[in-house]
C-alpha positions in Angstrom: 17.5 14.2 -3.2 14.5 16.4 -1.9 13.9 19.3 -4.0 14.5 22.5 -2.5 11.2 24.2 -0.4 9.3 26.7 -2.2 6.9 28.1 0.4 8.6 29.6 3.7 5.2 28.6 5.6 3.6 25.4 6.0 0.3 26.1 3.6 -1.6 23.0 5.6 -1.1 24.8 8.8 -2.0 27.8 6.7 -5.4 26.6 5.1 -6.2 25.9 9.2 -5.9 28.9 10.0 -8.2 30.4 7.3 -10.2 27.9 7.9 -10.7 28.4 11.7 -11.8 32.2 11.1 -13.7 31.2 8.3 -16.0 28.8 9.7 -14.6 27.8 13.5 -11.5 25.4 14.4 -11.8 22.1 12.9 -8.6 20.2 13.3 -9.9 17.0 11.4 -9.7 19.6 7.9 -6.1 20.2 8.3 -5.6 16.4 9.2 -7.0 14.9 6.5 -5.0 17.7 4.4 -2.1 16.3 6.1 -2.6 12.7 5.4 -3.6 13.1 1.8 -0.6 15.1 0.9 1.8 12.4 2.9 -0.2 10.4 0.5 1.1 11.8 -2.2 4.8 11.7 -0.9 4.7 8.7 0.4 3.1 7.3 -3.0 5.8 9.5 -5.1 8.8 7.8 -3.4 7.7 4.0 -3.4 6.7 4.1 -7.3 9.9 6.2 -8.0 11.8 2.4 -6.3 9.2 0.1 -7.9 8.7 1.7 -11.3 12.2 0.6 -13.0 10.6 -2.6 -12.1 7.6 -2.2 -14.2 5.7 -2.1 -11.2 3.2 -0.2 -9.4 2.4 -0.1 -5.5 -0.4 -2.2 -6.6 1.3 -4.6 -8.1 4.1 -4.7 -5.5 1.8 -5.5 -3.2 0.1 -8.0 -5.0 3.9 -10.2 -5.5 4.2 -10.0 -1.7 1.0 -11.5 -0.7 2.2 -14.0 -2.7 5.4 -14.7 -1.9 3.8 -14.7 2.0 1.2 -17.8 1.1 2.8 -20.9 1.5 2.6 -22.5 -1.5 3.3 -19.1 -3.5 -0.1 -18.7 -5.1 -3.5 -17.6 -4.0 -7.1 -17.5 -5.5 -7.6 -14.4 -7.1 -10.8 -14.1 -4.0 -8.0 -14.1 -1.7 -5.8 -11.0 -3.2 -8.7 -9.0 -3.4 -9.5 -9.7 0.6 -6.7 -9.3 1.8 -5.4 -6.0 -0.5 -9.0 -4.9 0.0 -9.6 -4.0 -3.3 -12.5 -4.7 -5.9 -12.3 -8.2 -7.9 -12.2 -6.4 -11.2 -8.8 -4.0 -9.7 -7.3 -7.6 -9.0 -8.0 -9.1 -12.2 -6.3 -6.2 -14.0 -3.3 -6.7 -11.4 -2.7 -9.8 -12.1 -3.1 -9.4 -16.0 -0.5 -6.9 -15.9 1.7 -8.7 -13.7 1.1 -12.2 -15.9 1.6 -10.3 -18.9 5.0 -9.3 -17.3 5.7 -12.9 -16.7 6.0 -12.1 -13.1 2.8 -14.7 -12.1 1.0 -17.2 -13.8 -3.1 -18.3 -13.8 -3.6 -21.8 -13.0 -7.1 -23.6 -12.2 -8.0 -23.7 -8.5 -8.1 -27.6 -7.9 -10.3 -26.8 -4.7 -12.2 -24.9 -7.0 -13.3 -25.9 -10.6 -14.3 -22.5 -11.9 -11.7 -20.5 -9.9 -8.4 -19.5 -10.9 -5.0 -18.7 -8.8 -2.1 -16.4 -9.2 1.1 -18.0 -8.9 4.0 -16.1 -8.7 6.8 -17.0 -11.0 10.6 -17.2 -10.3 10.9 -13.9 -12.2 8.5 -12.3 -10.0 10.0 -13.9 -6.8 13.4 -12.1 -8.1 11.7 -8.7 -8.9 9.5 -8.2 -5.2 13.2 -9.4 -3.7 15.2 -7.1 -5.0 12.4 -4.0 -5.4 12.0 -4.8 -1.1 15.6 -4.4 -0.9 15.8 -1.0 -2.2 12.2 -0.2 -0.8 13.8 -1.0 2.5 16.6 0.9 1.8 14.6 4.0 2.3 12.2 2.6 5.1 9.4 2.3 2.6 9.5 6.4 2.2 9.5 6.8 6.0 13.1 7.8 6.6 12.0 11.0 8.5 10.5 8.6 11.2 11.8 6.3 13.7 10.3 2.9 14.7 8.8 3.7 17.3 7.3 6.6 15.0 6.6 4.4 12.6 4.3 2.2 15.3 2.6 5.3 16.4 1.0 6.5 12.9 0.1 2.4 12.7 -1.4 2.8 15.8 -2.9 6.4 15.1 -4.5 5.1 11.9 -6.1 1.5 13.1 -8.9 3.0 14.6 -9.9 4.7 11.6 -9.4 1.0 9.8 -11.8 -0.5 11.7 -14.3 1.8 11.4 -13.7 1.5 7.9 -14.8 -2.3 8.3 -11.4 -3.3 7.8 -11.4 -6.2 9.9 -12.4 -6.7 13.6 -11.7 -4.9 16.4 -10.8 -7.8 18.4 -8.4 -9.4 15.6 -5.6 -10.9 16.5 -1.7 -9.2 15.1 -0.8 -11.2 12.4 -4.6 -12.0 12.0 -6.1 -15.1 10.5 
């Protein structure tokens, strides 16, 4: 249940306005307000589904990557690419979610110094039934409708690639 609004004025819209006669109409300061407070909404609600689960967003993430590769294990290289995220963030991931018994480390046969996450049964069980109720509330995007949904996707991936996300040119789905 939300709780109940405080403010009987939106204080983004607001800080705009203050900002506009302070120092000239910028409407990038009140989007990026925007976006990092939905951040923090958005962030709220998924870890209030996952956390029963002794989860994070994080480490949500990191089961379903898994549970998307084929044989249900990647090097720990590969999470960090494709989660974007530092080595060192992944290796404490994956400790967490090993010491959890929700994956398991084995040697990389393709490579003799590397390692892989597998996922475990358990942790197969866990990302099914944390998507379940994560789905139940469209991910903390119940306000919006699909085609909603695809516009802030669309709205954002220019920003992404810029960021050096991936190419431009990439293909849906990608490689």
């Amino acid at each position: 249940m939300p709780k109940p609004l405080a403010l009987d004025f939106d204080p983004i819209a607001r800080a705009g306005d203050l900002w506009t006669r302070r120092w000239g109409a910028v409407p990038s300061m009140a989007a990026i307000t925007s976006v990092m407070r939905a951040h923090q909404i958005l962030l709220s609600r998924v870890d209030a589904v996952v956390k029963p689960y002794g989860l994070t967003f994080a480490r949500y993430e990191a089961l379903v990557l898994l549970t998307f590769s084929r044989a249900g294990q990647l090097p720990l290289s590969k999470i960090g690419e494709r989660l974007m995220v530092h080595p060192t963030s992944v290796t404490n991931t994956v400790d967490r979610l090993e010491r959890d018994g929700l994956v398991a480390r084995r040697p990389n046969p393709a490579d003799g110094r590397g390692v892989l996450a597998a996922i475990t049964d358990r942790g197969r069980e866990v990302v099914e039934q944390a998507t379940r109720e994560l789905m139940a509330i469209d991910f903390g995007l119940e306000g919006y409708d699909d085609e909603q949904c695809a516009q802030v996707f669309e709205l954002l991936r220019p920003l992404r690639v810029a960021a050096g996300d991936f190419s431009p040119s990439a293909e849906e789905g990608g490689a």
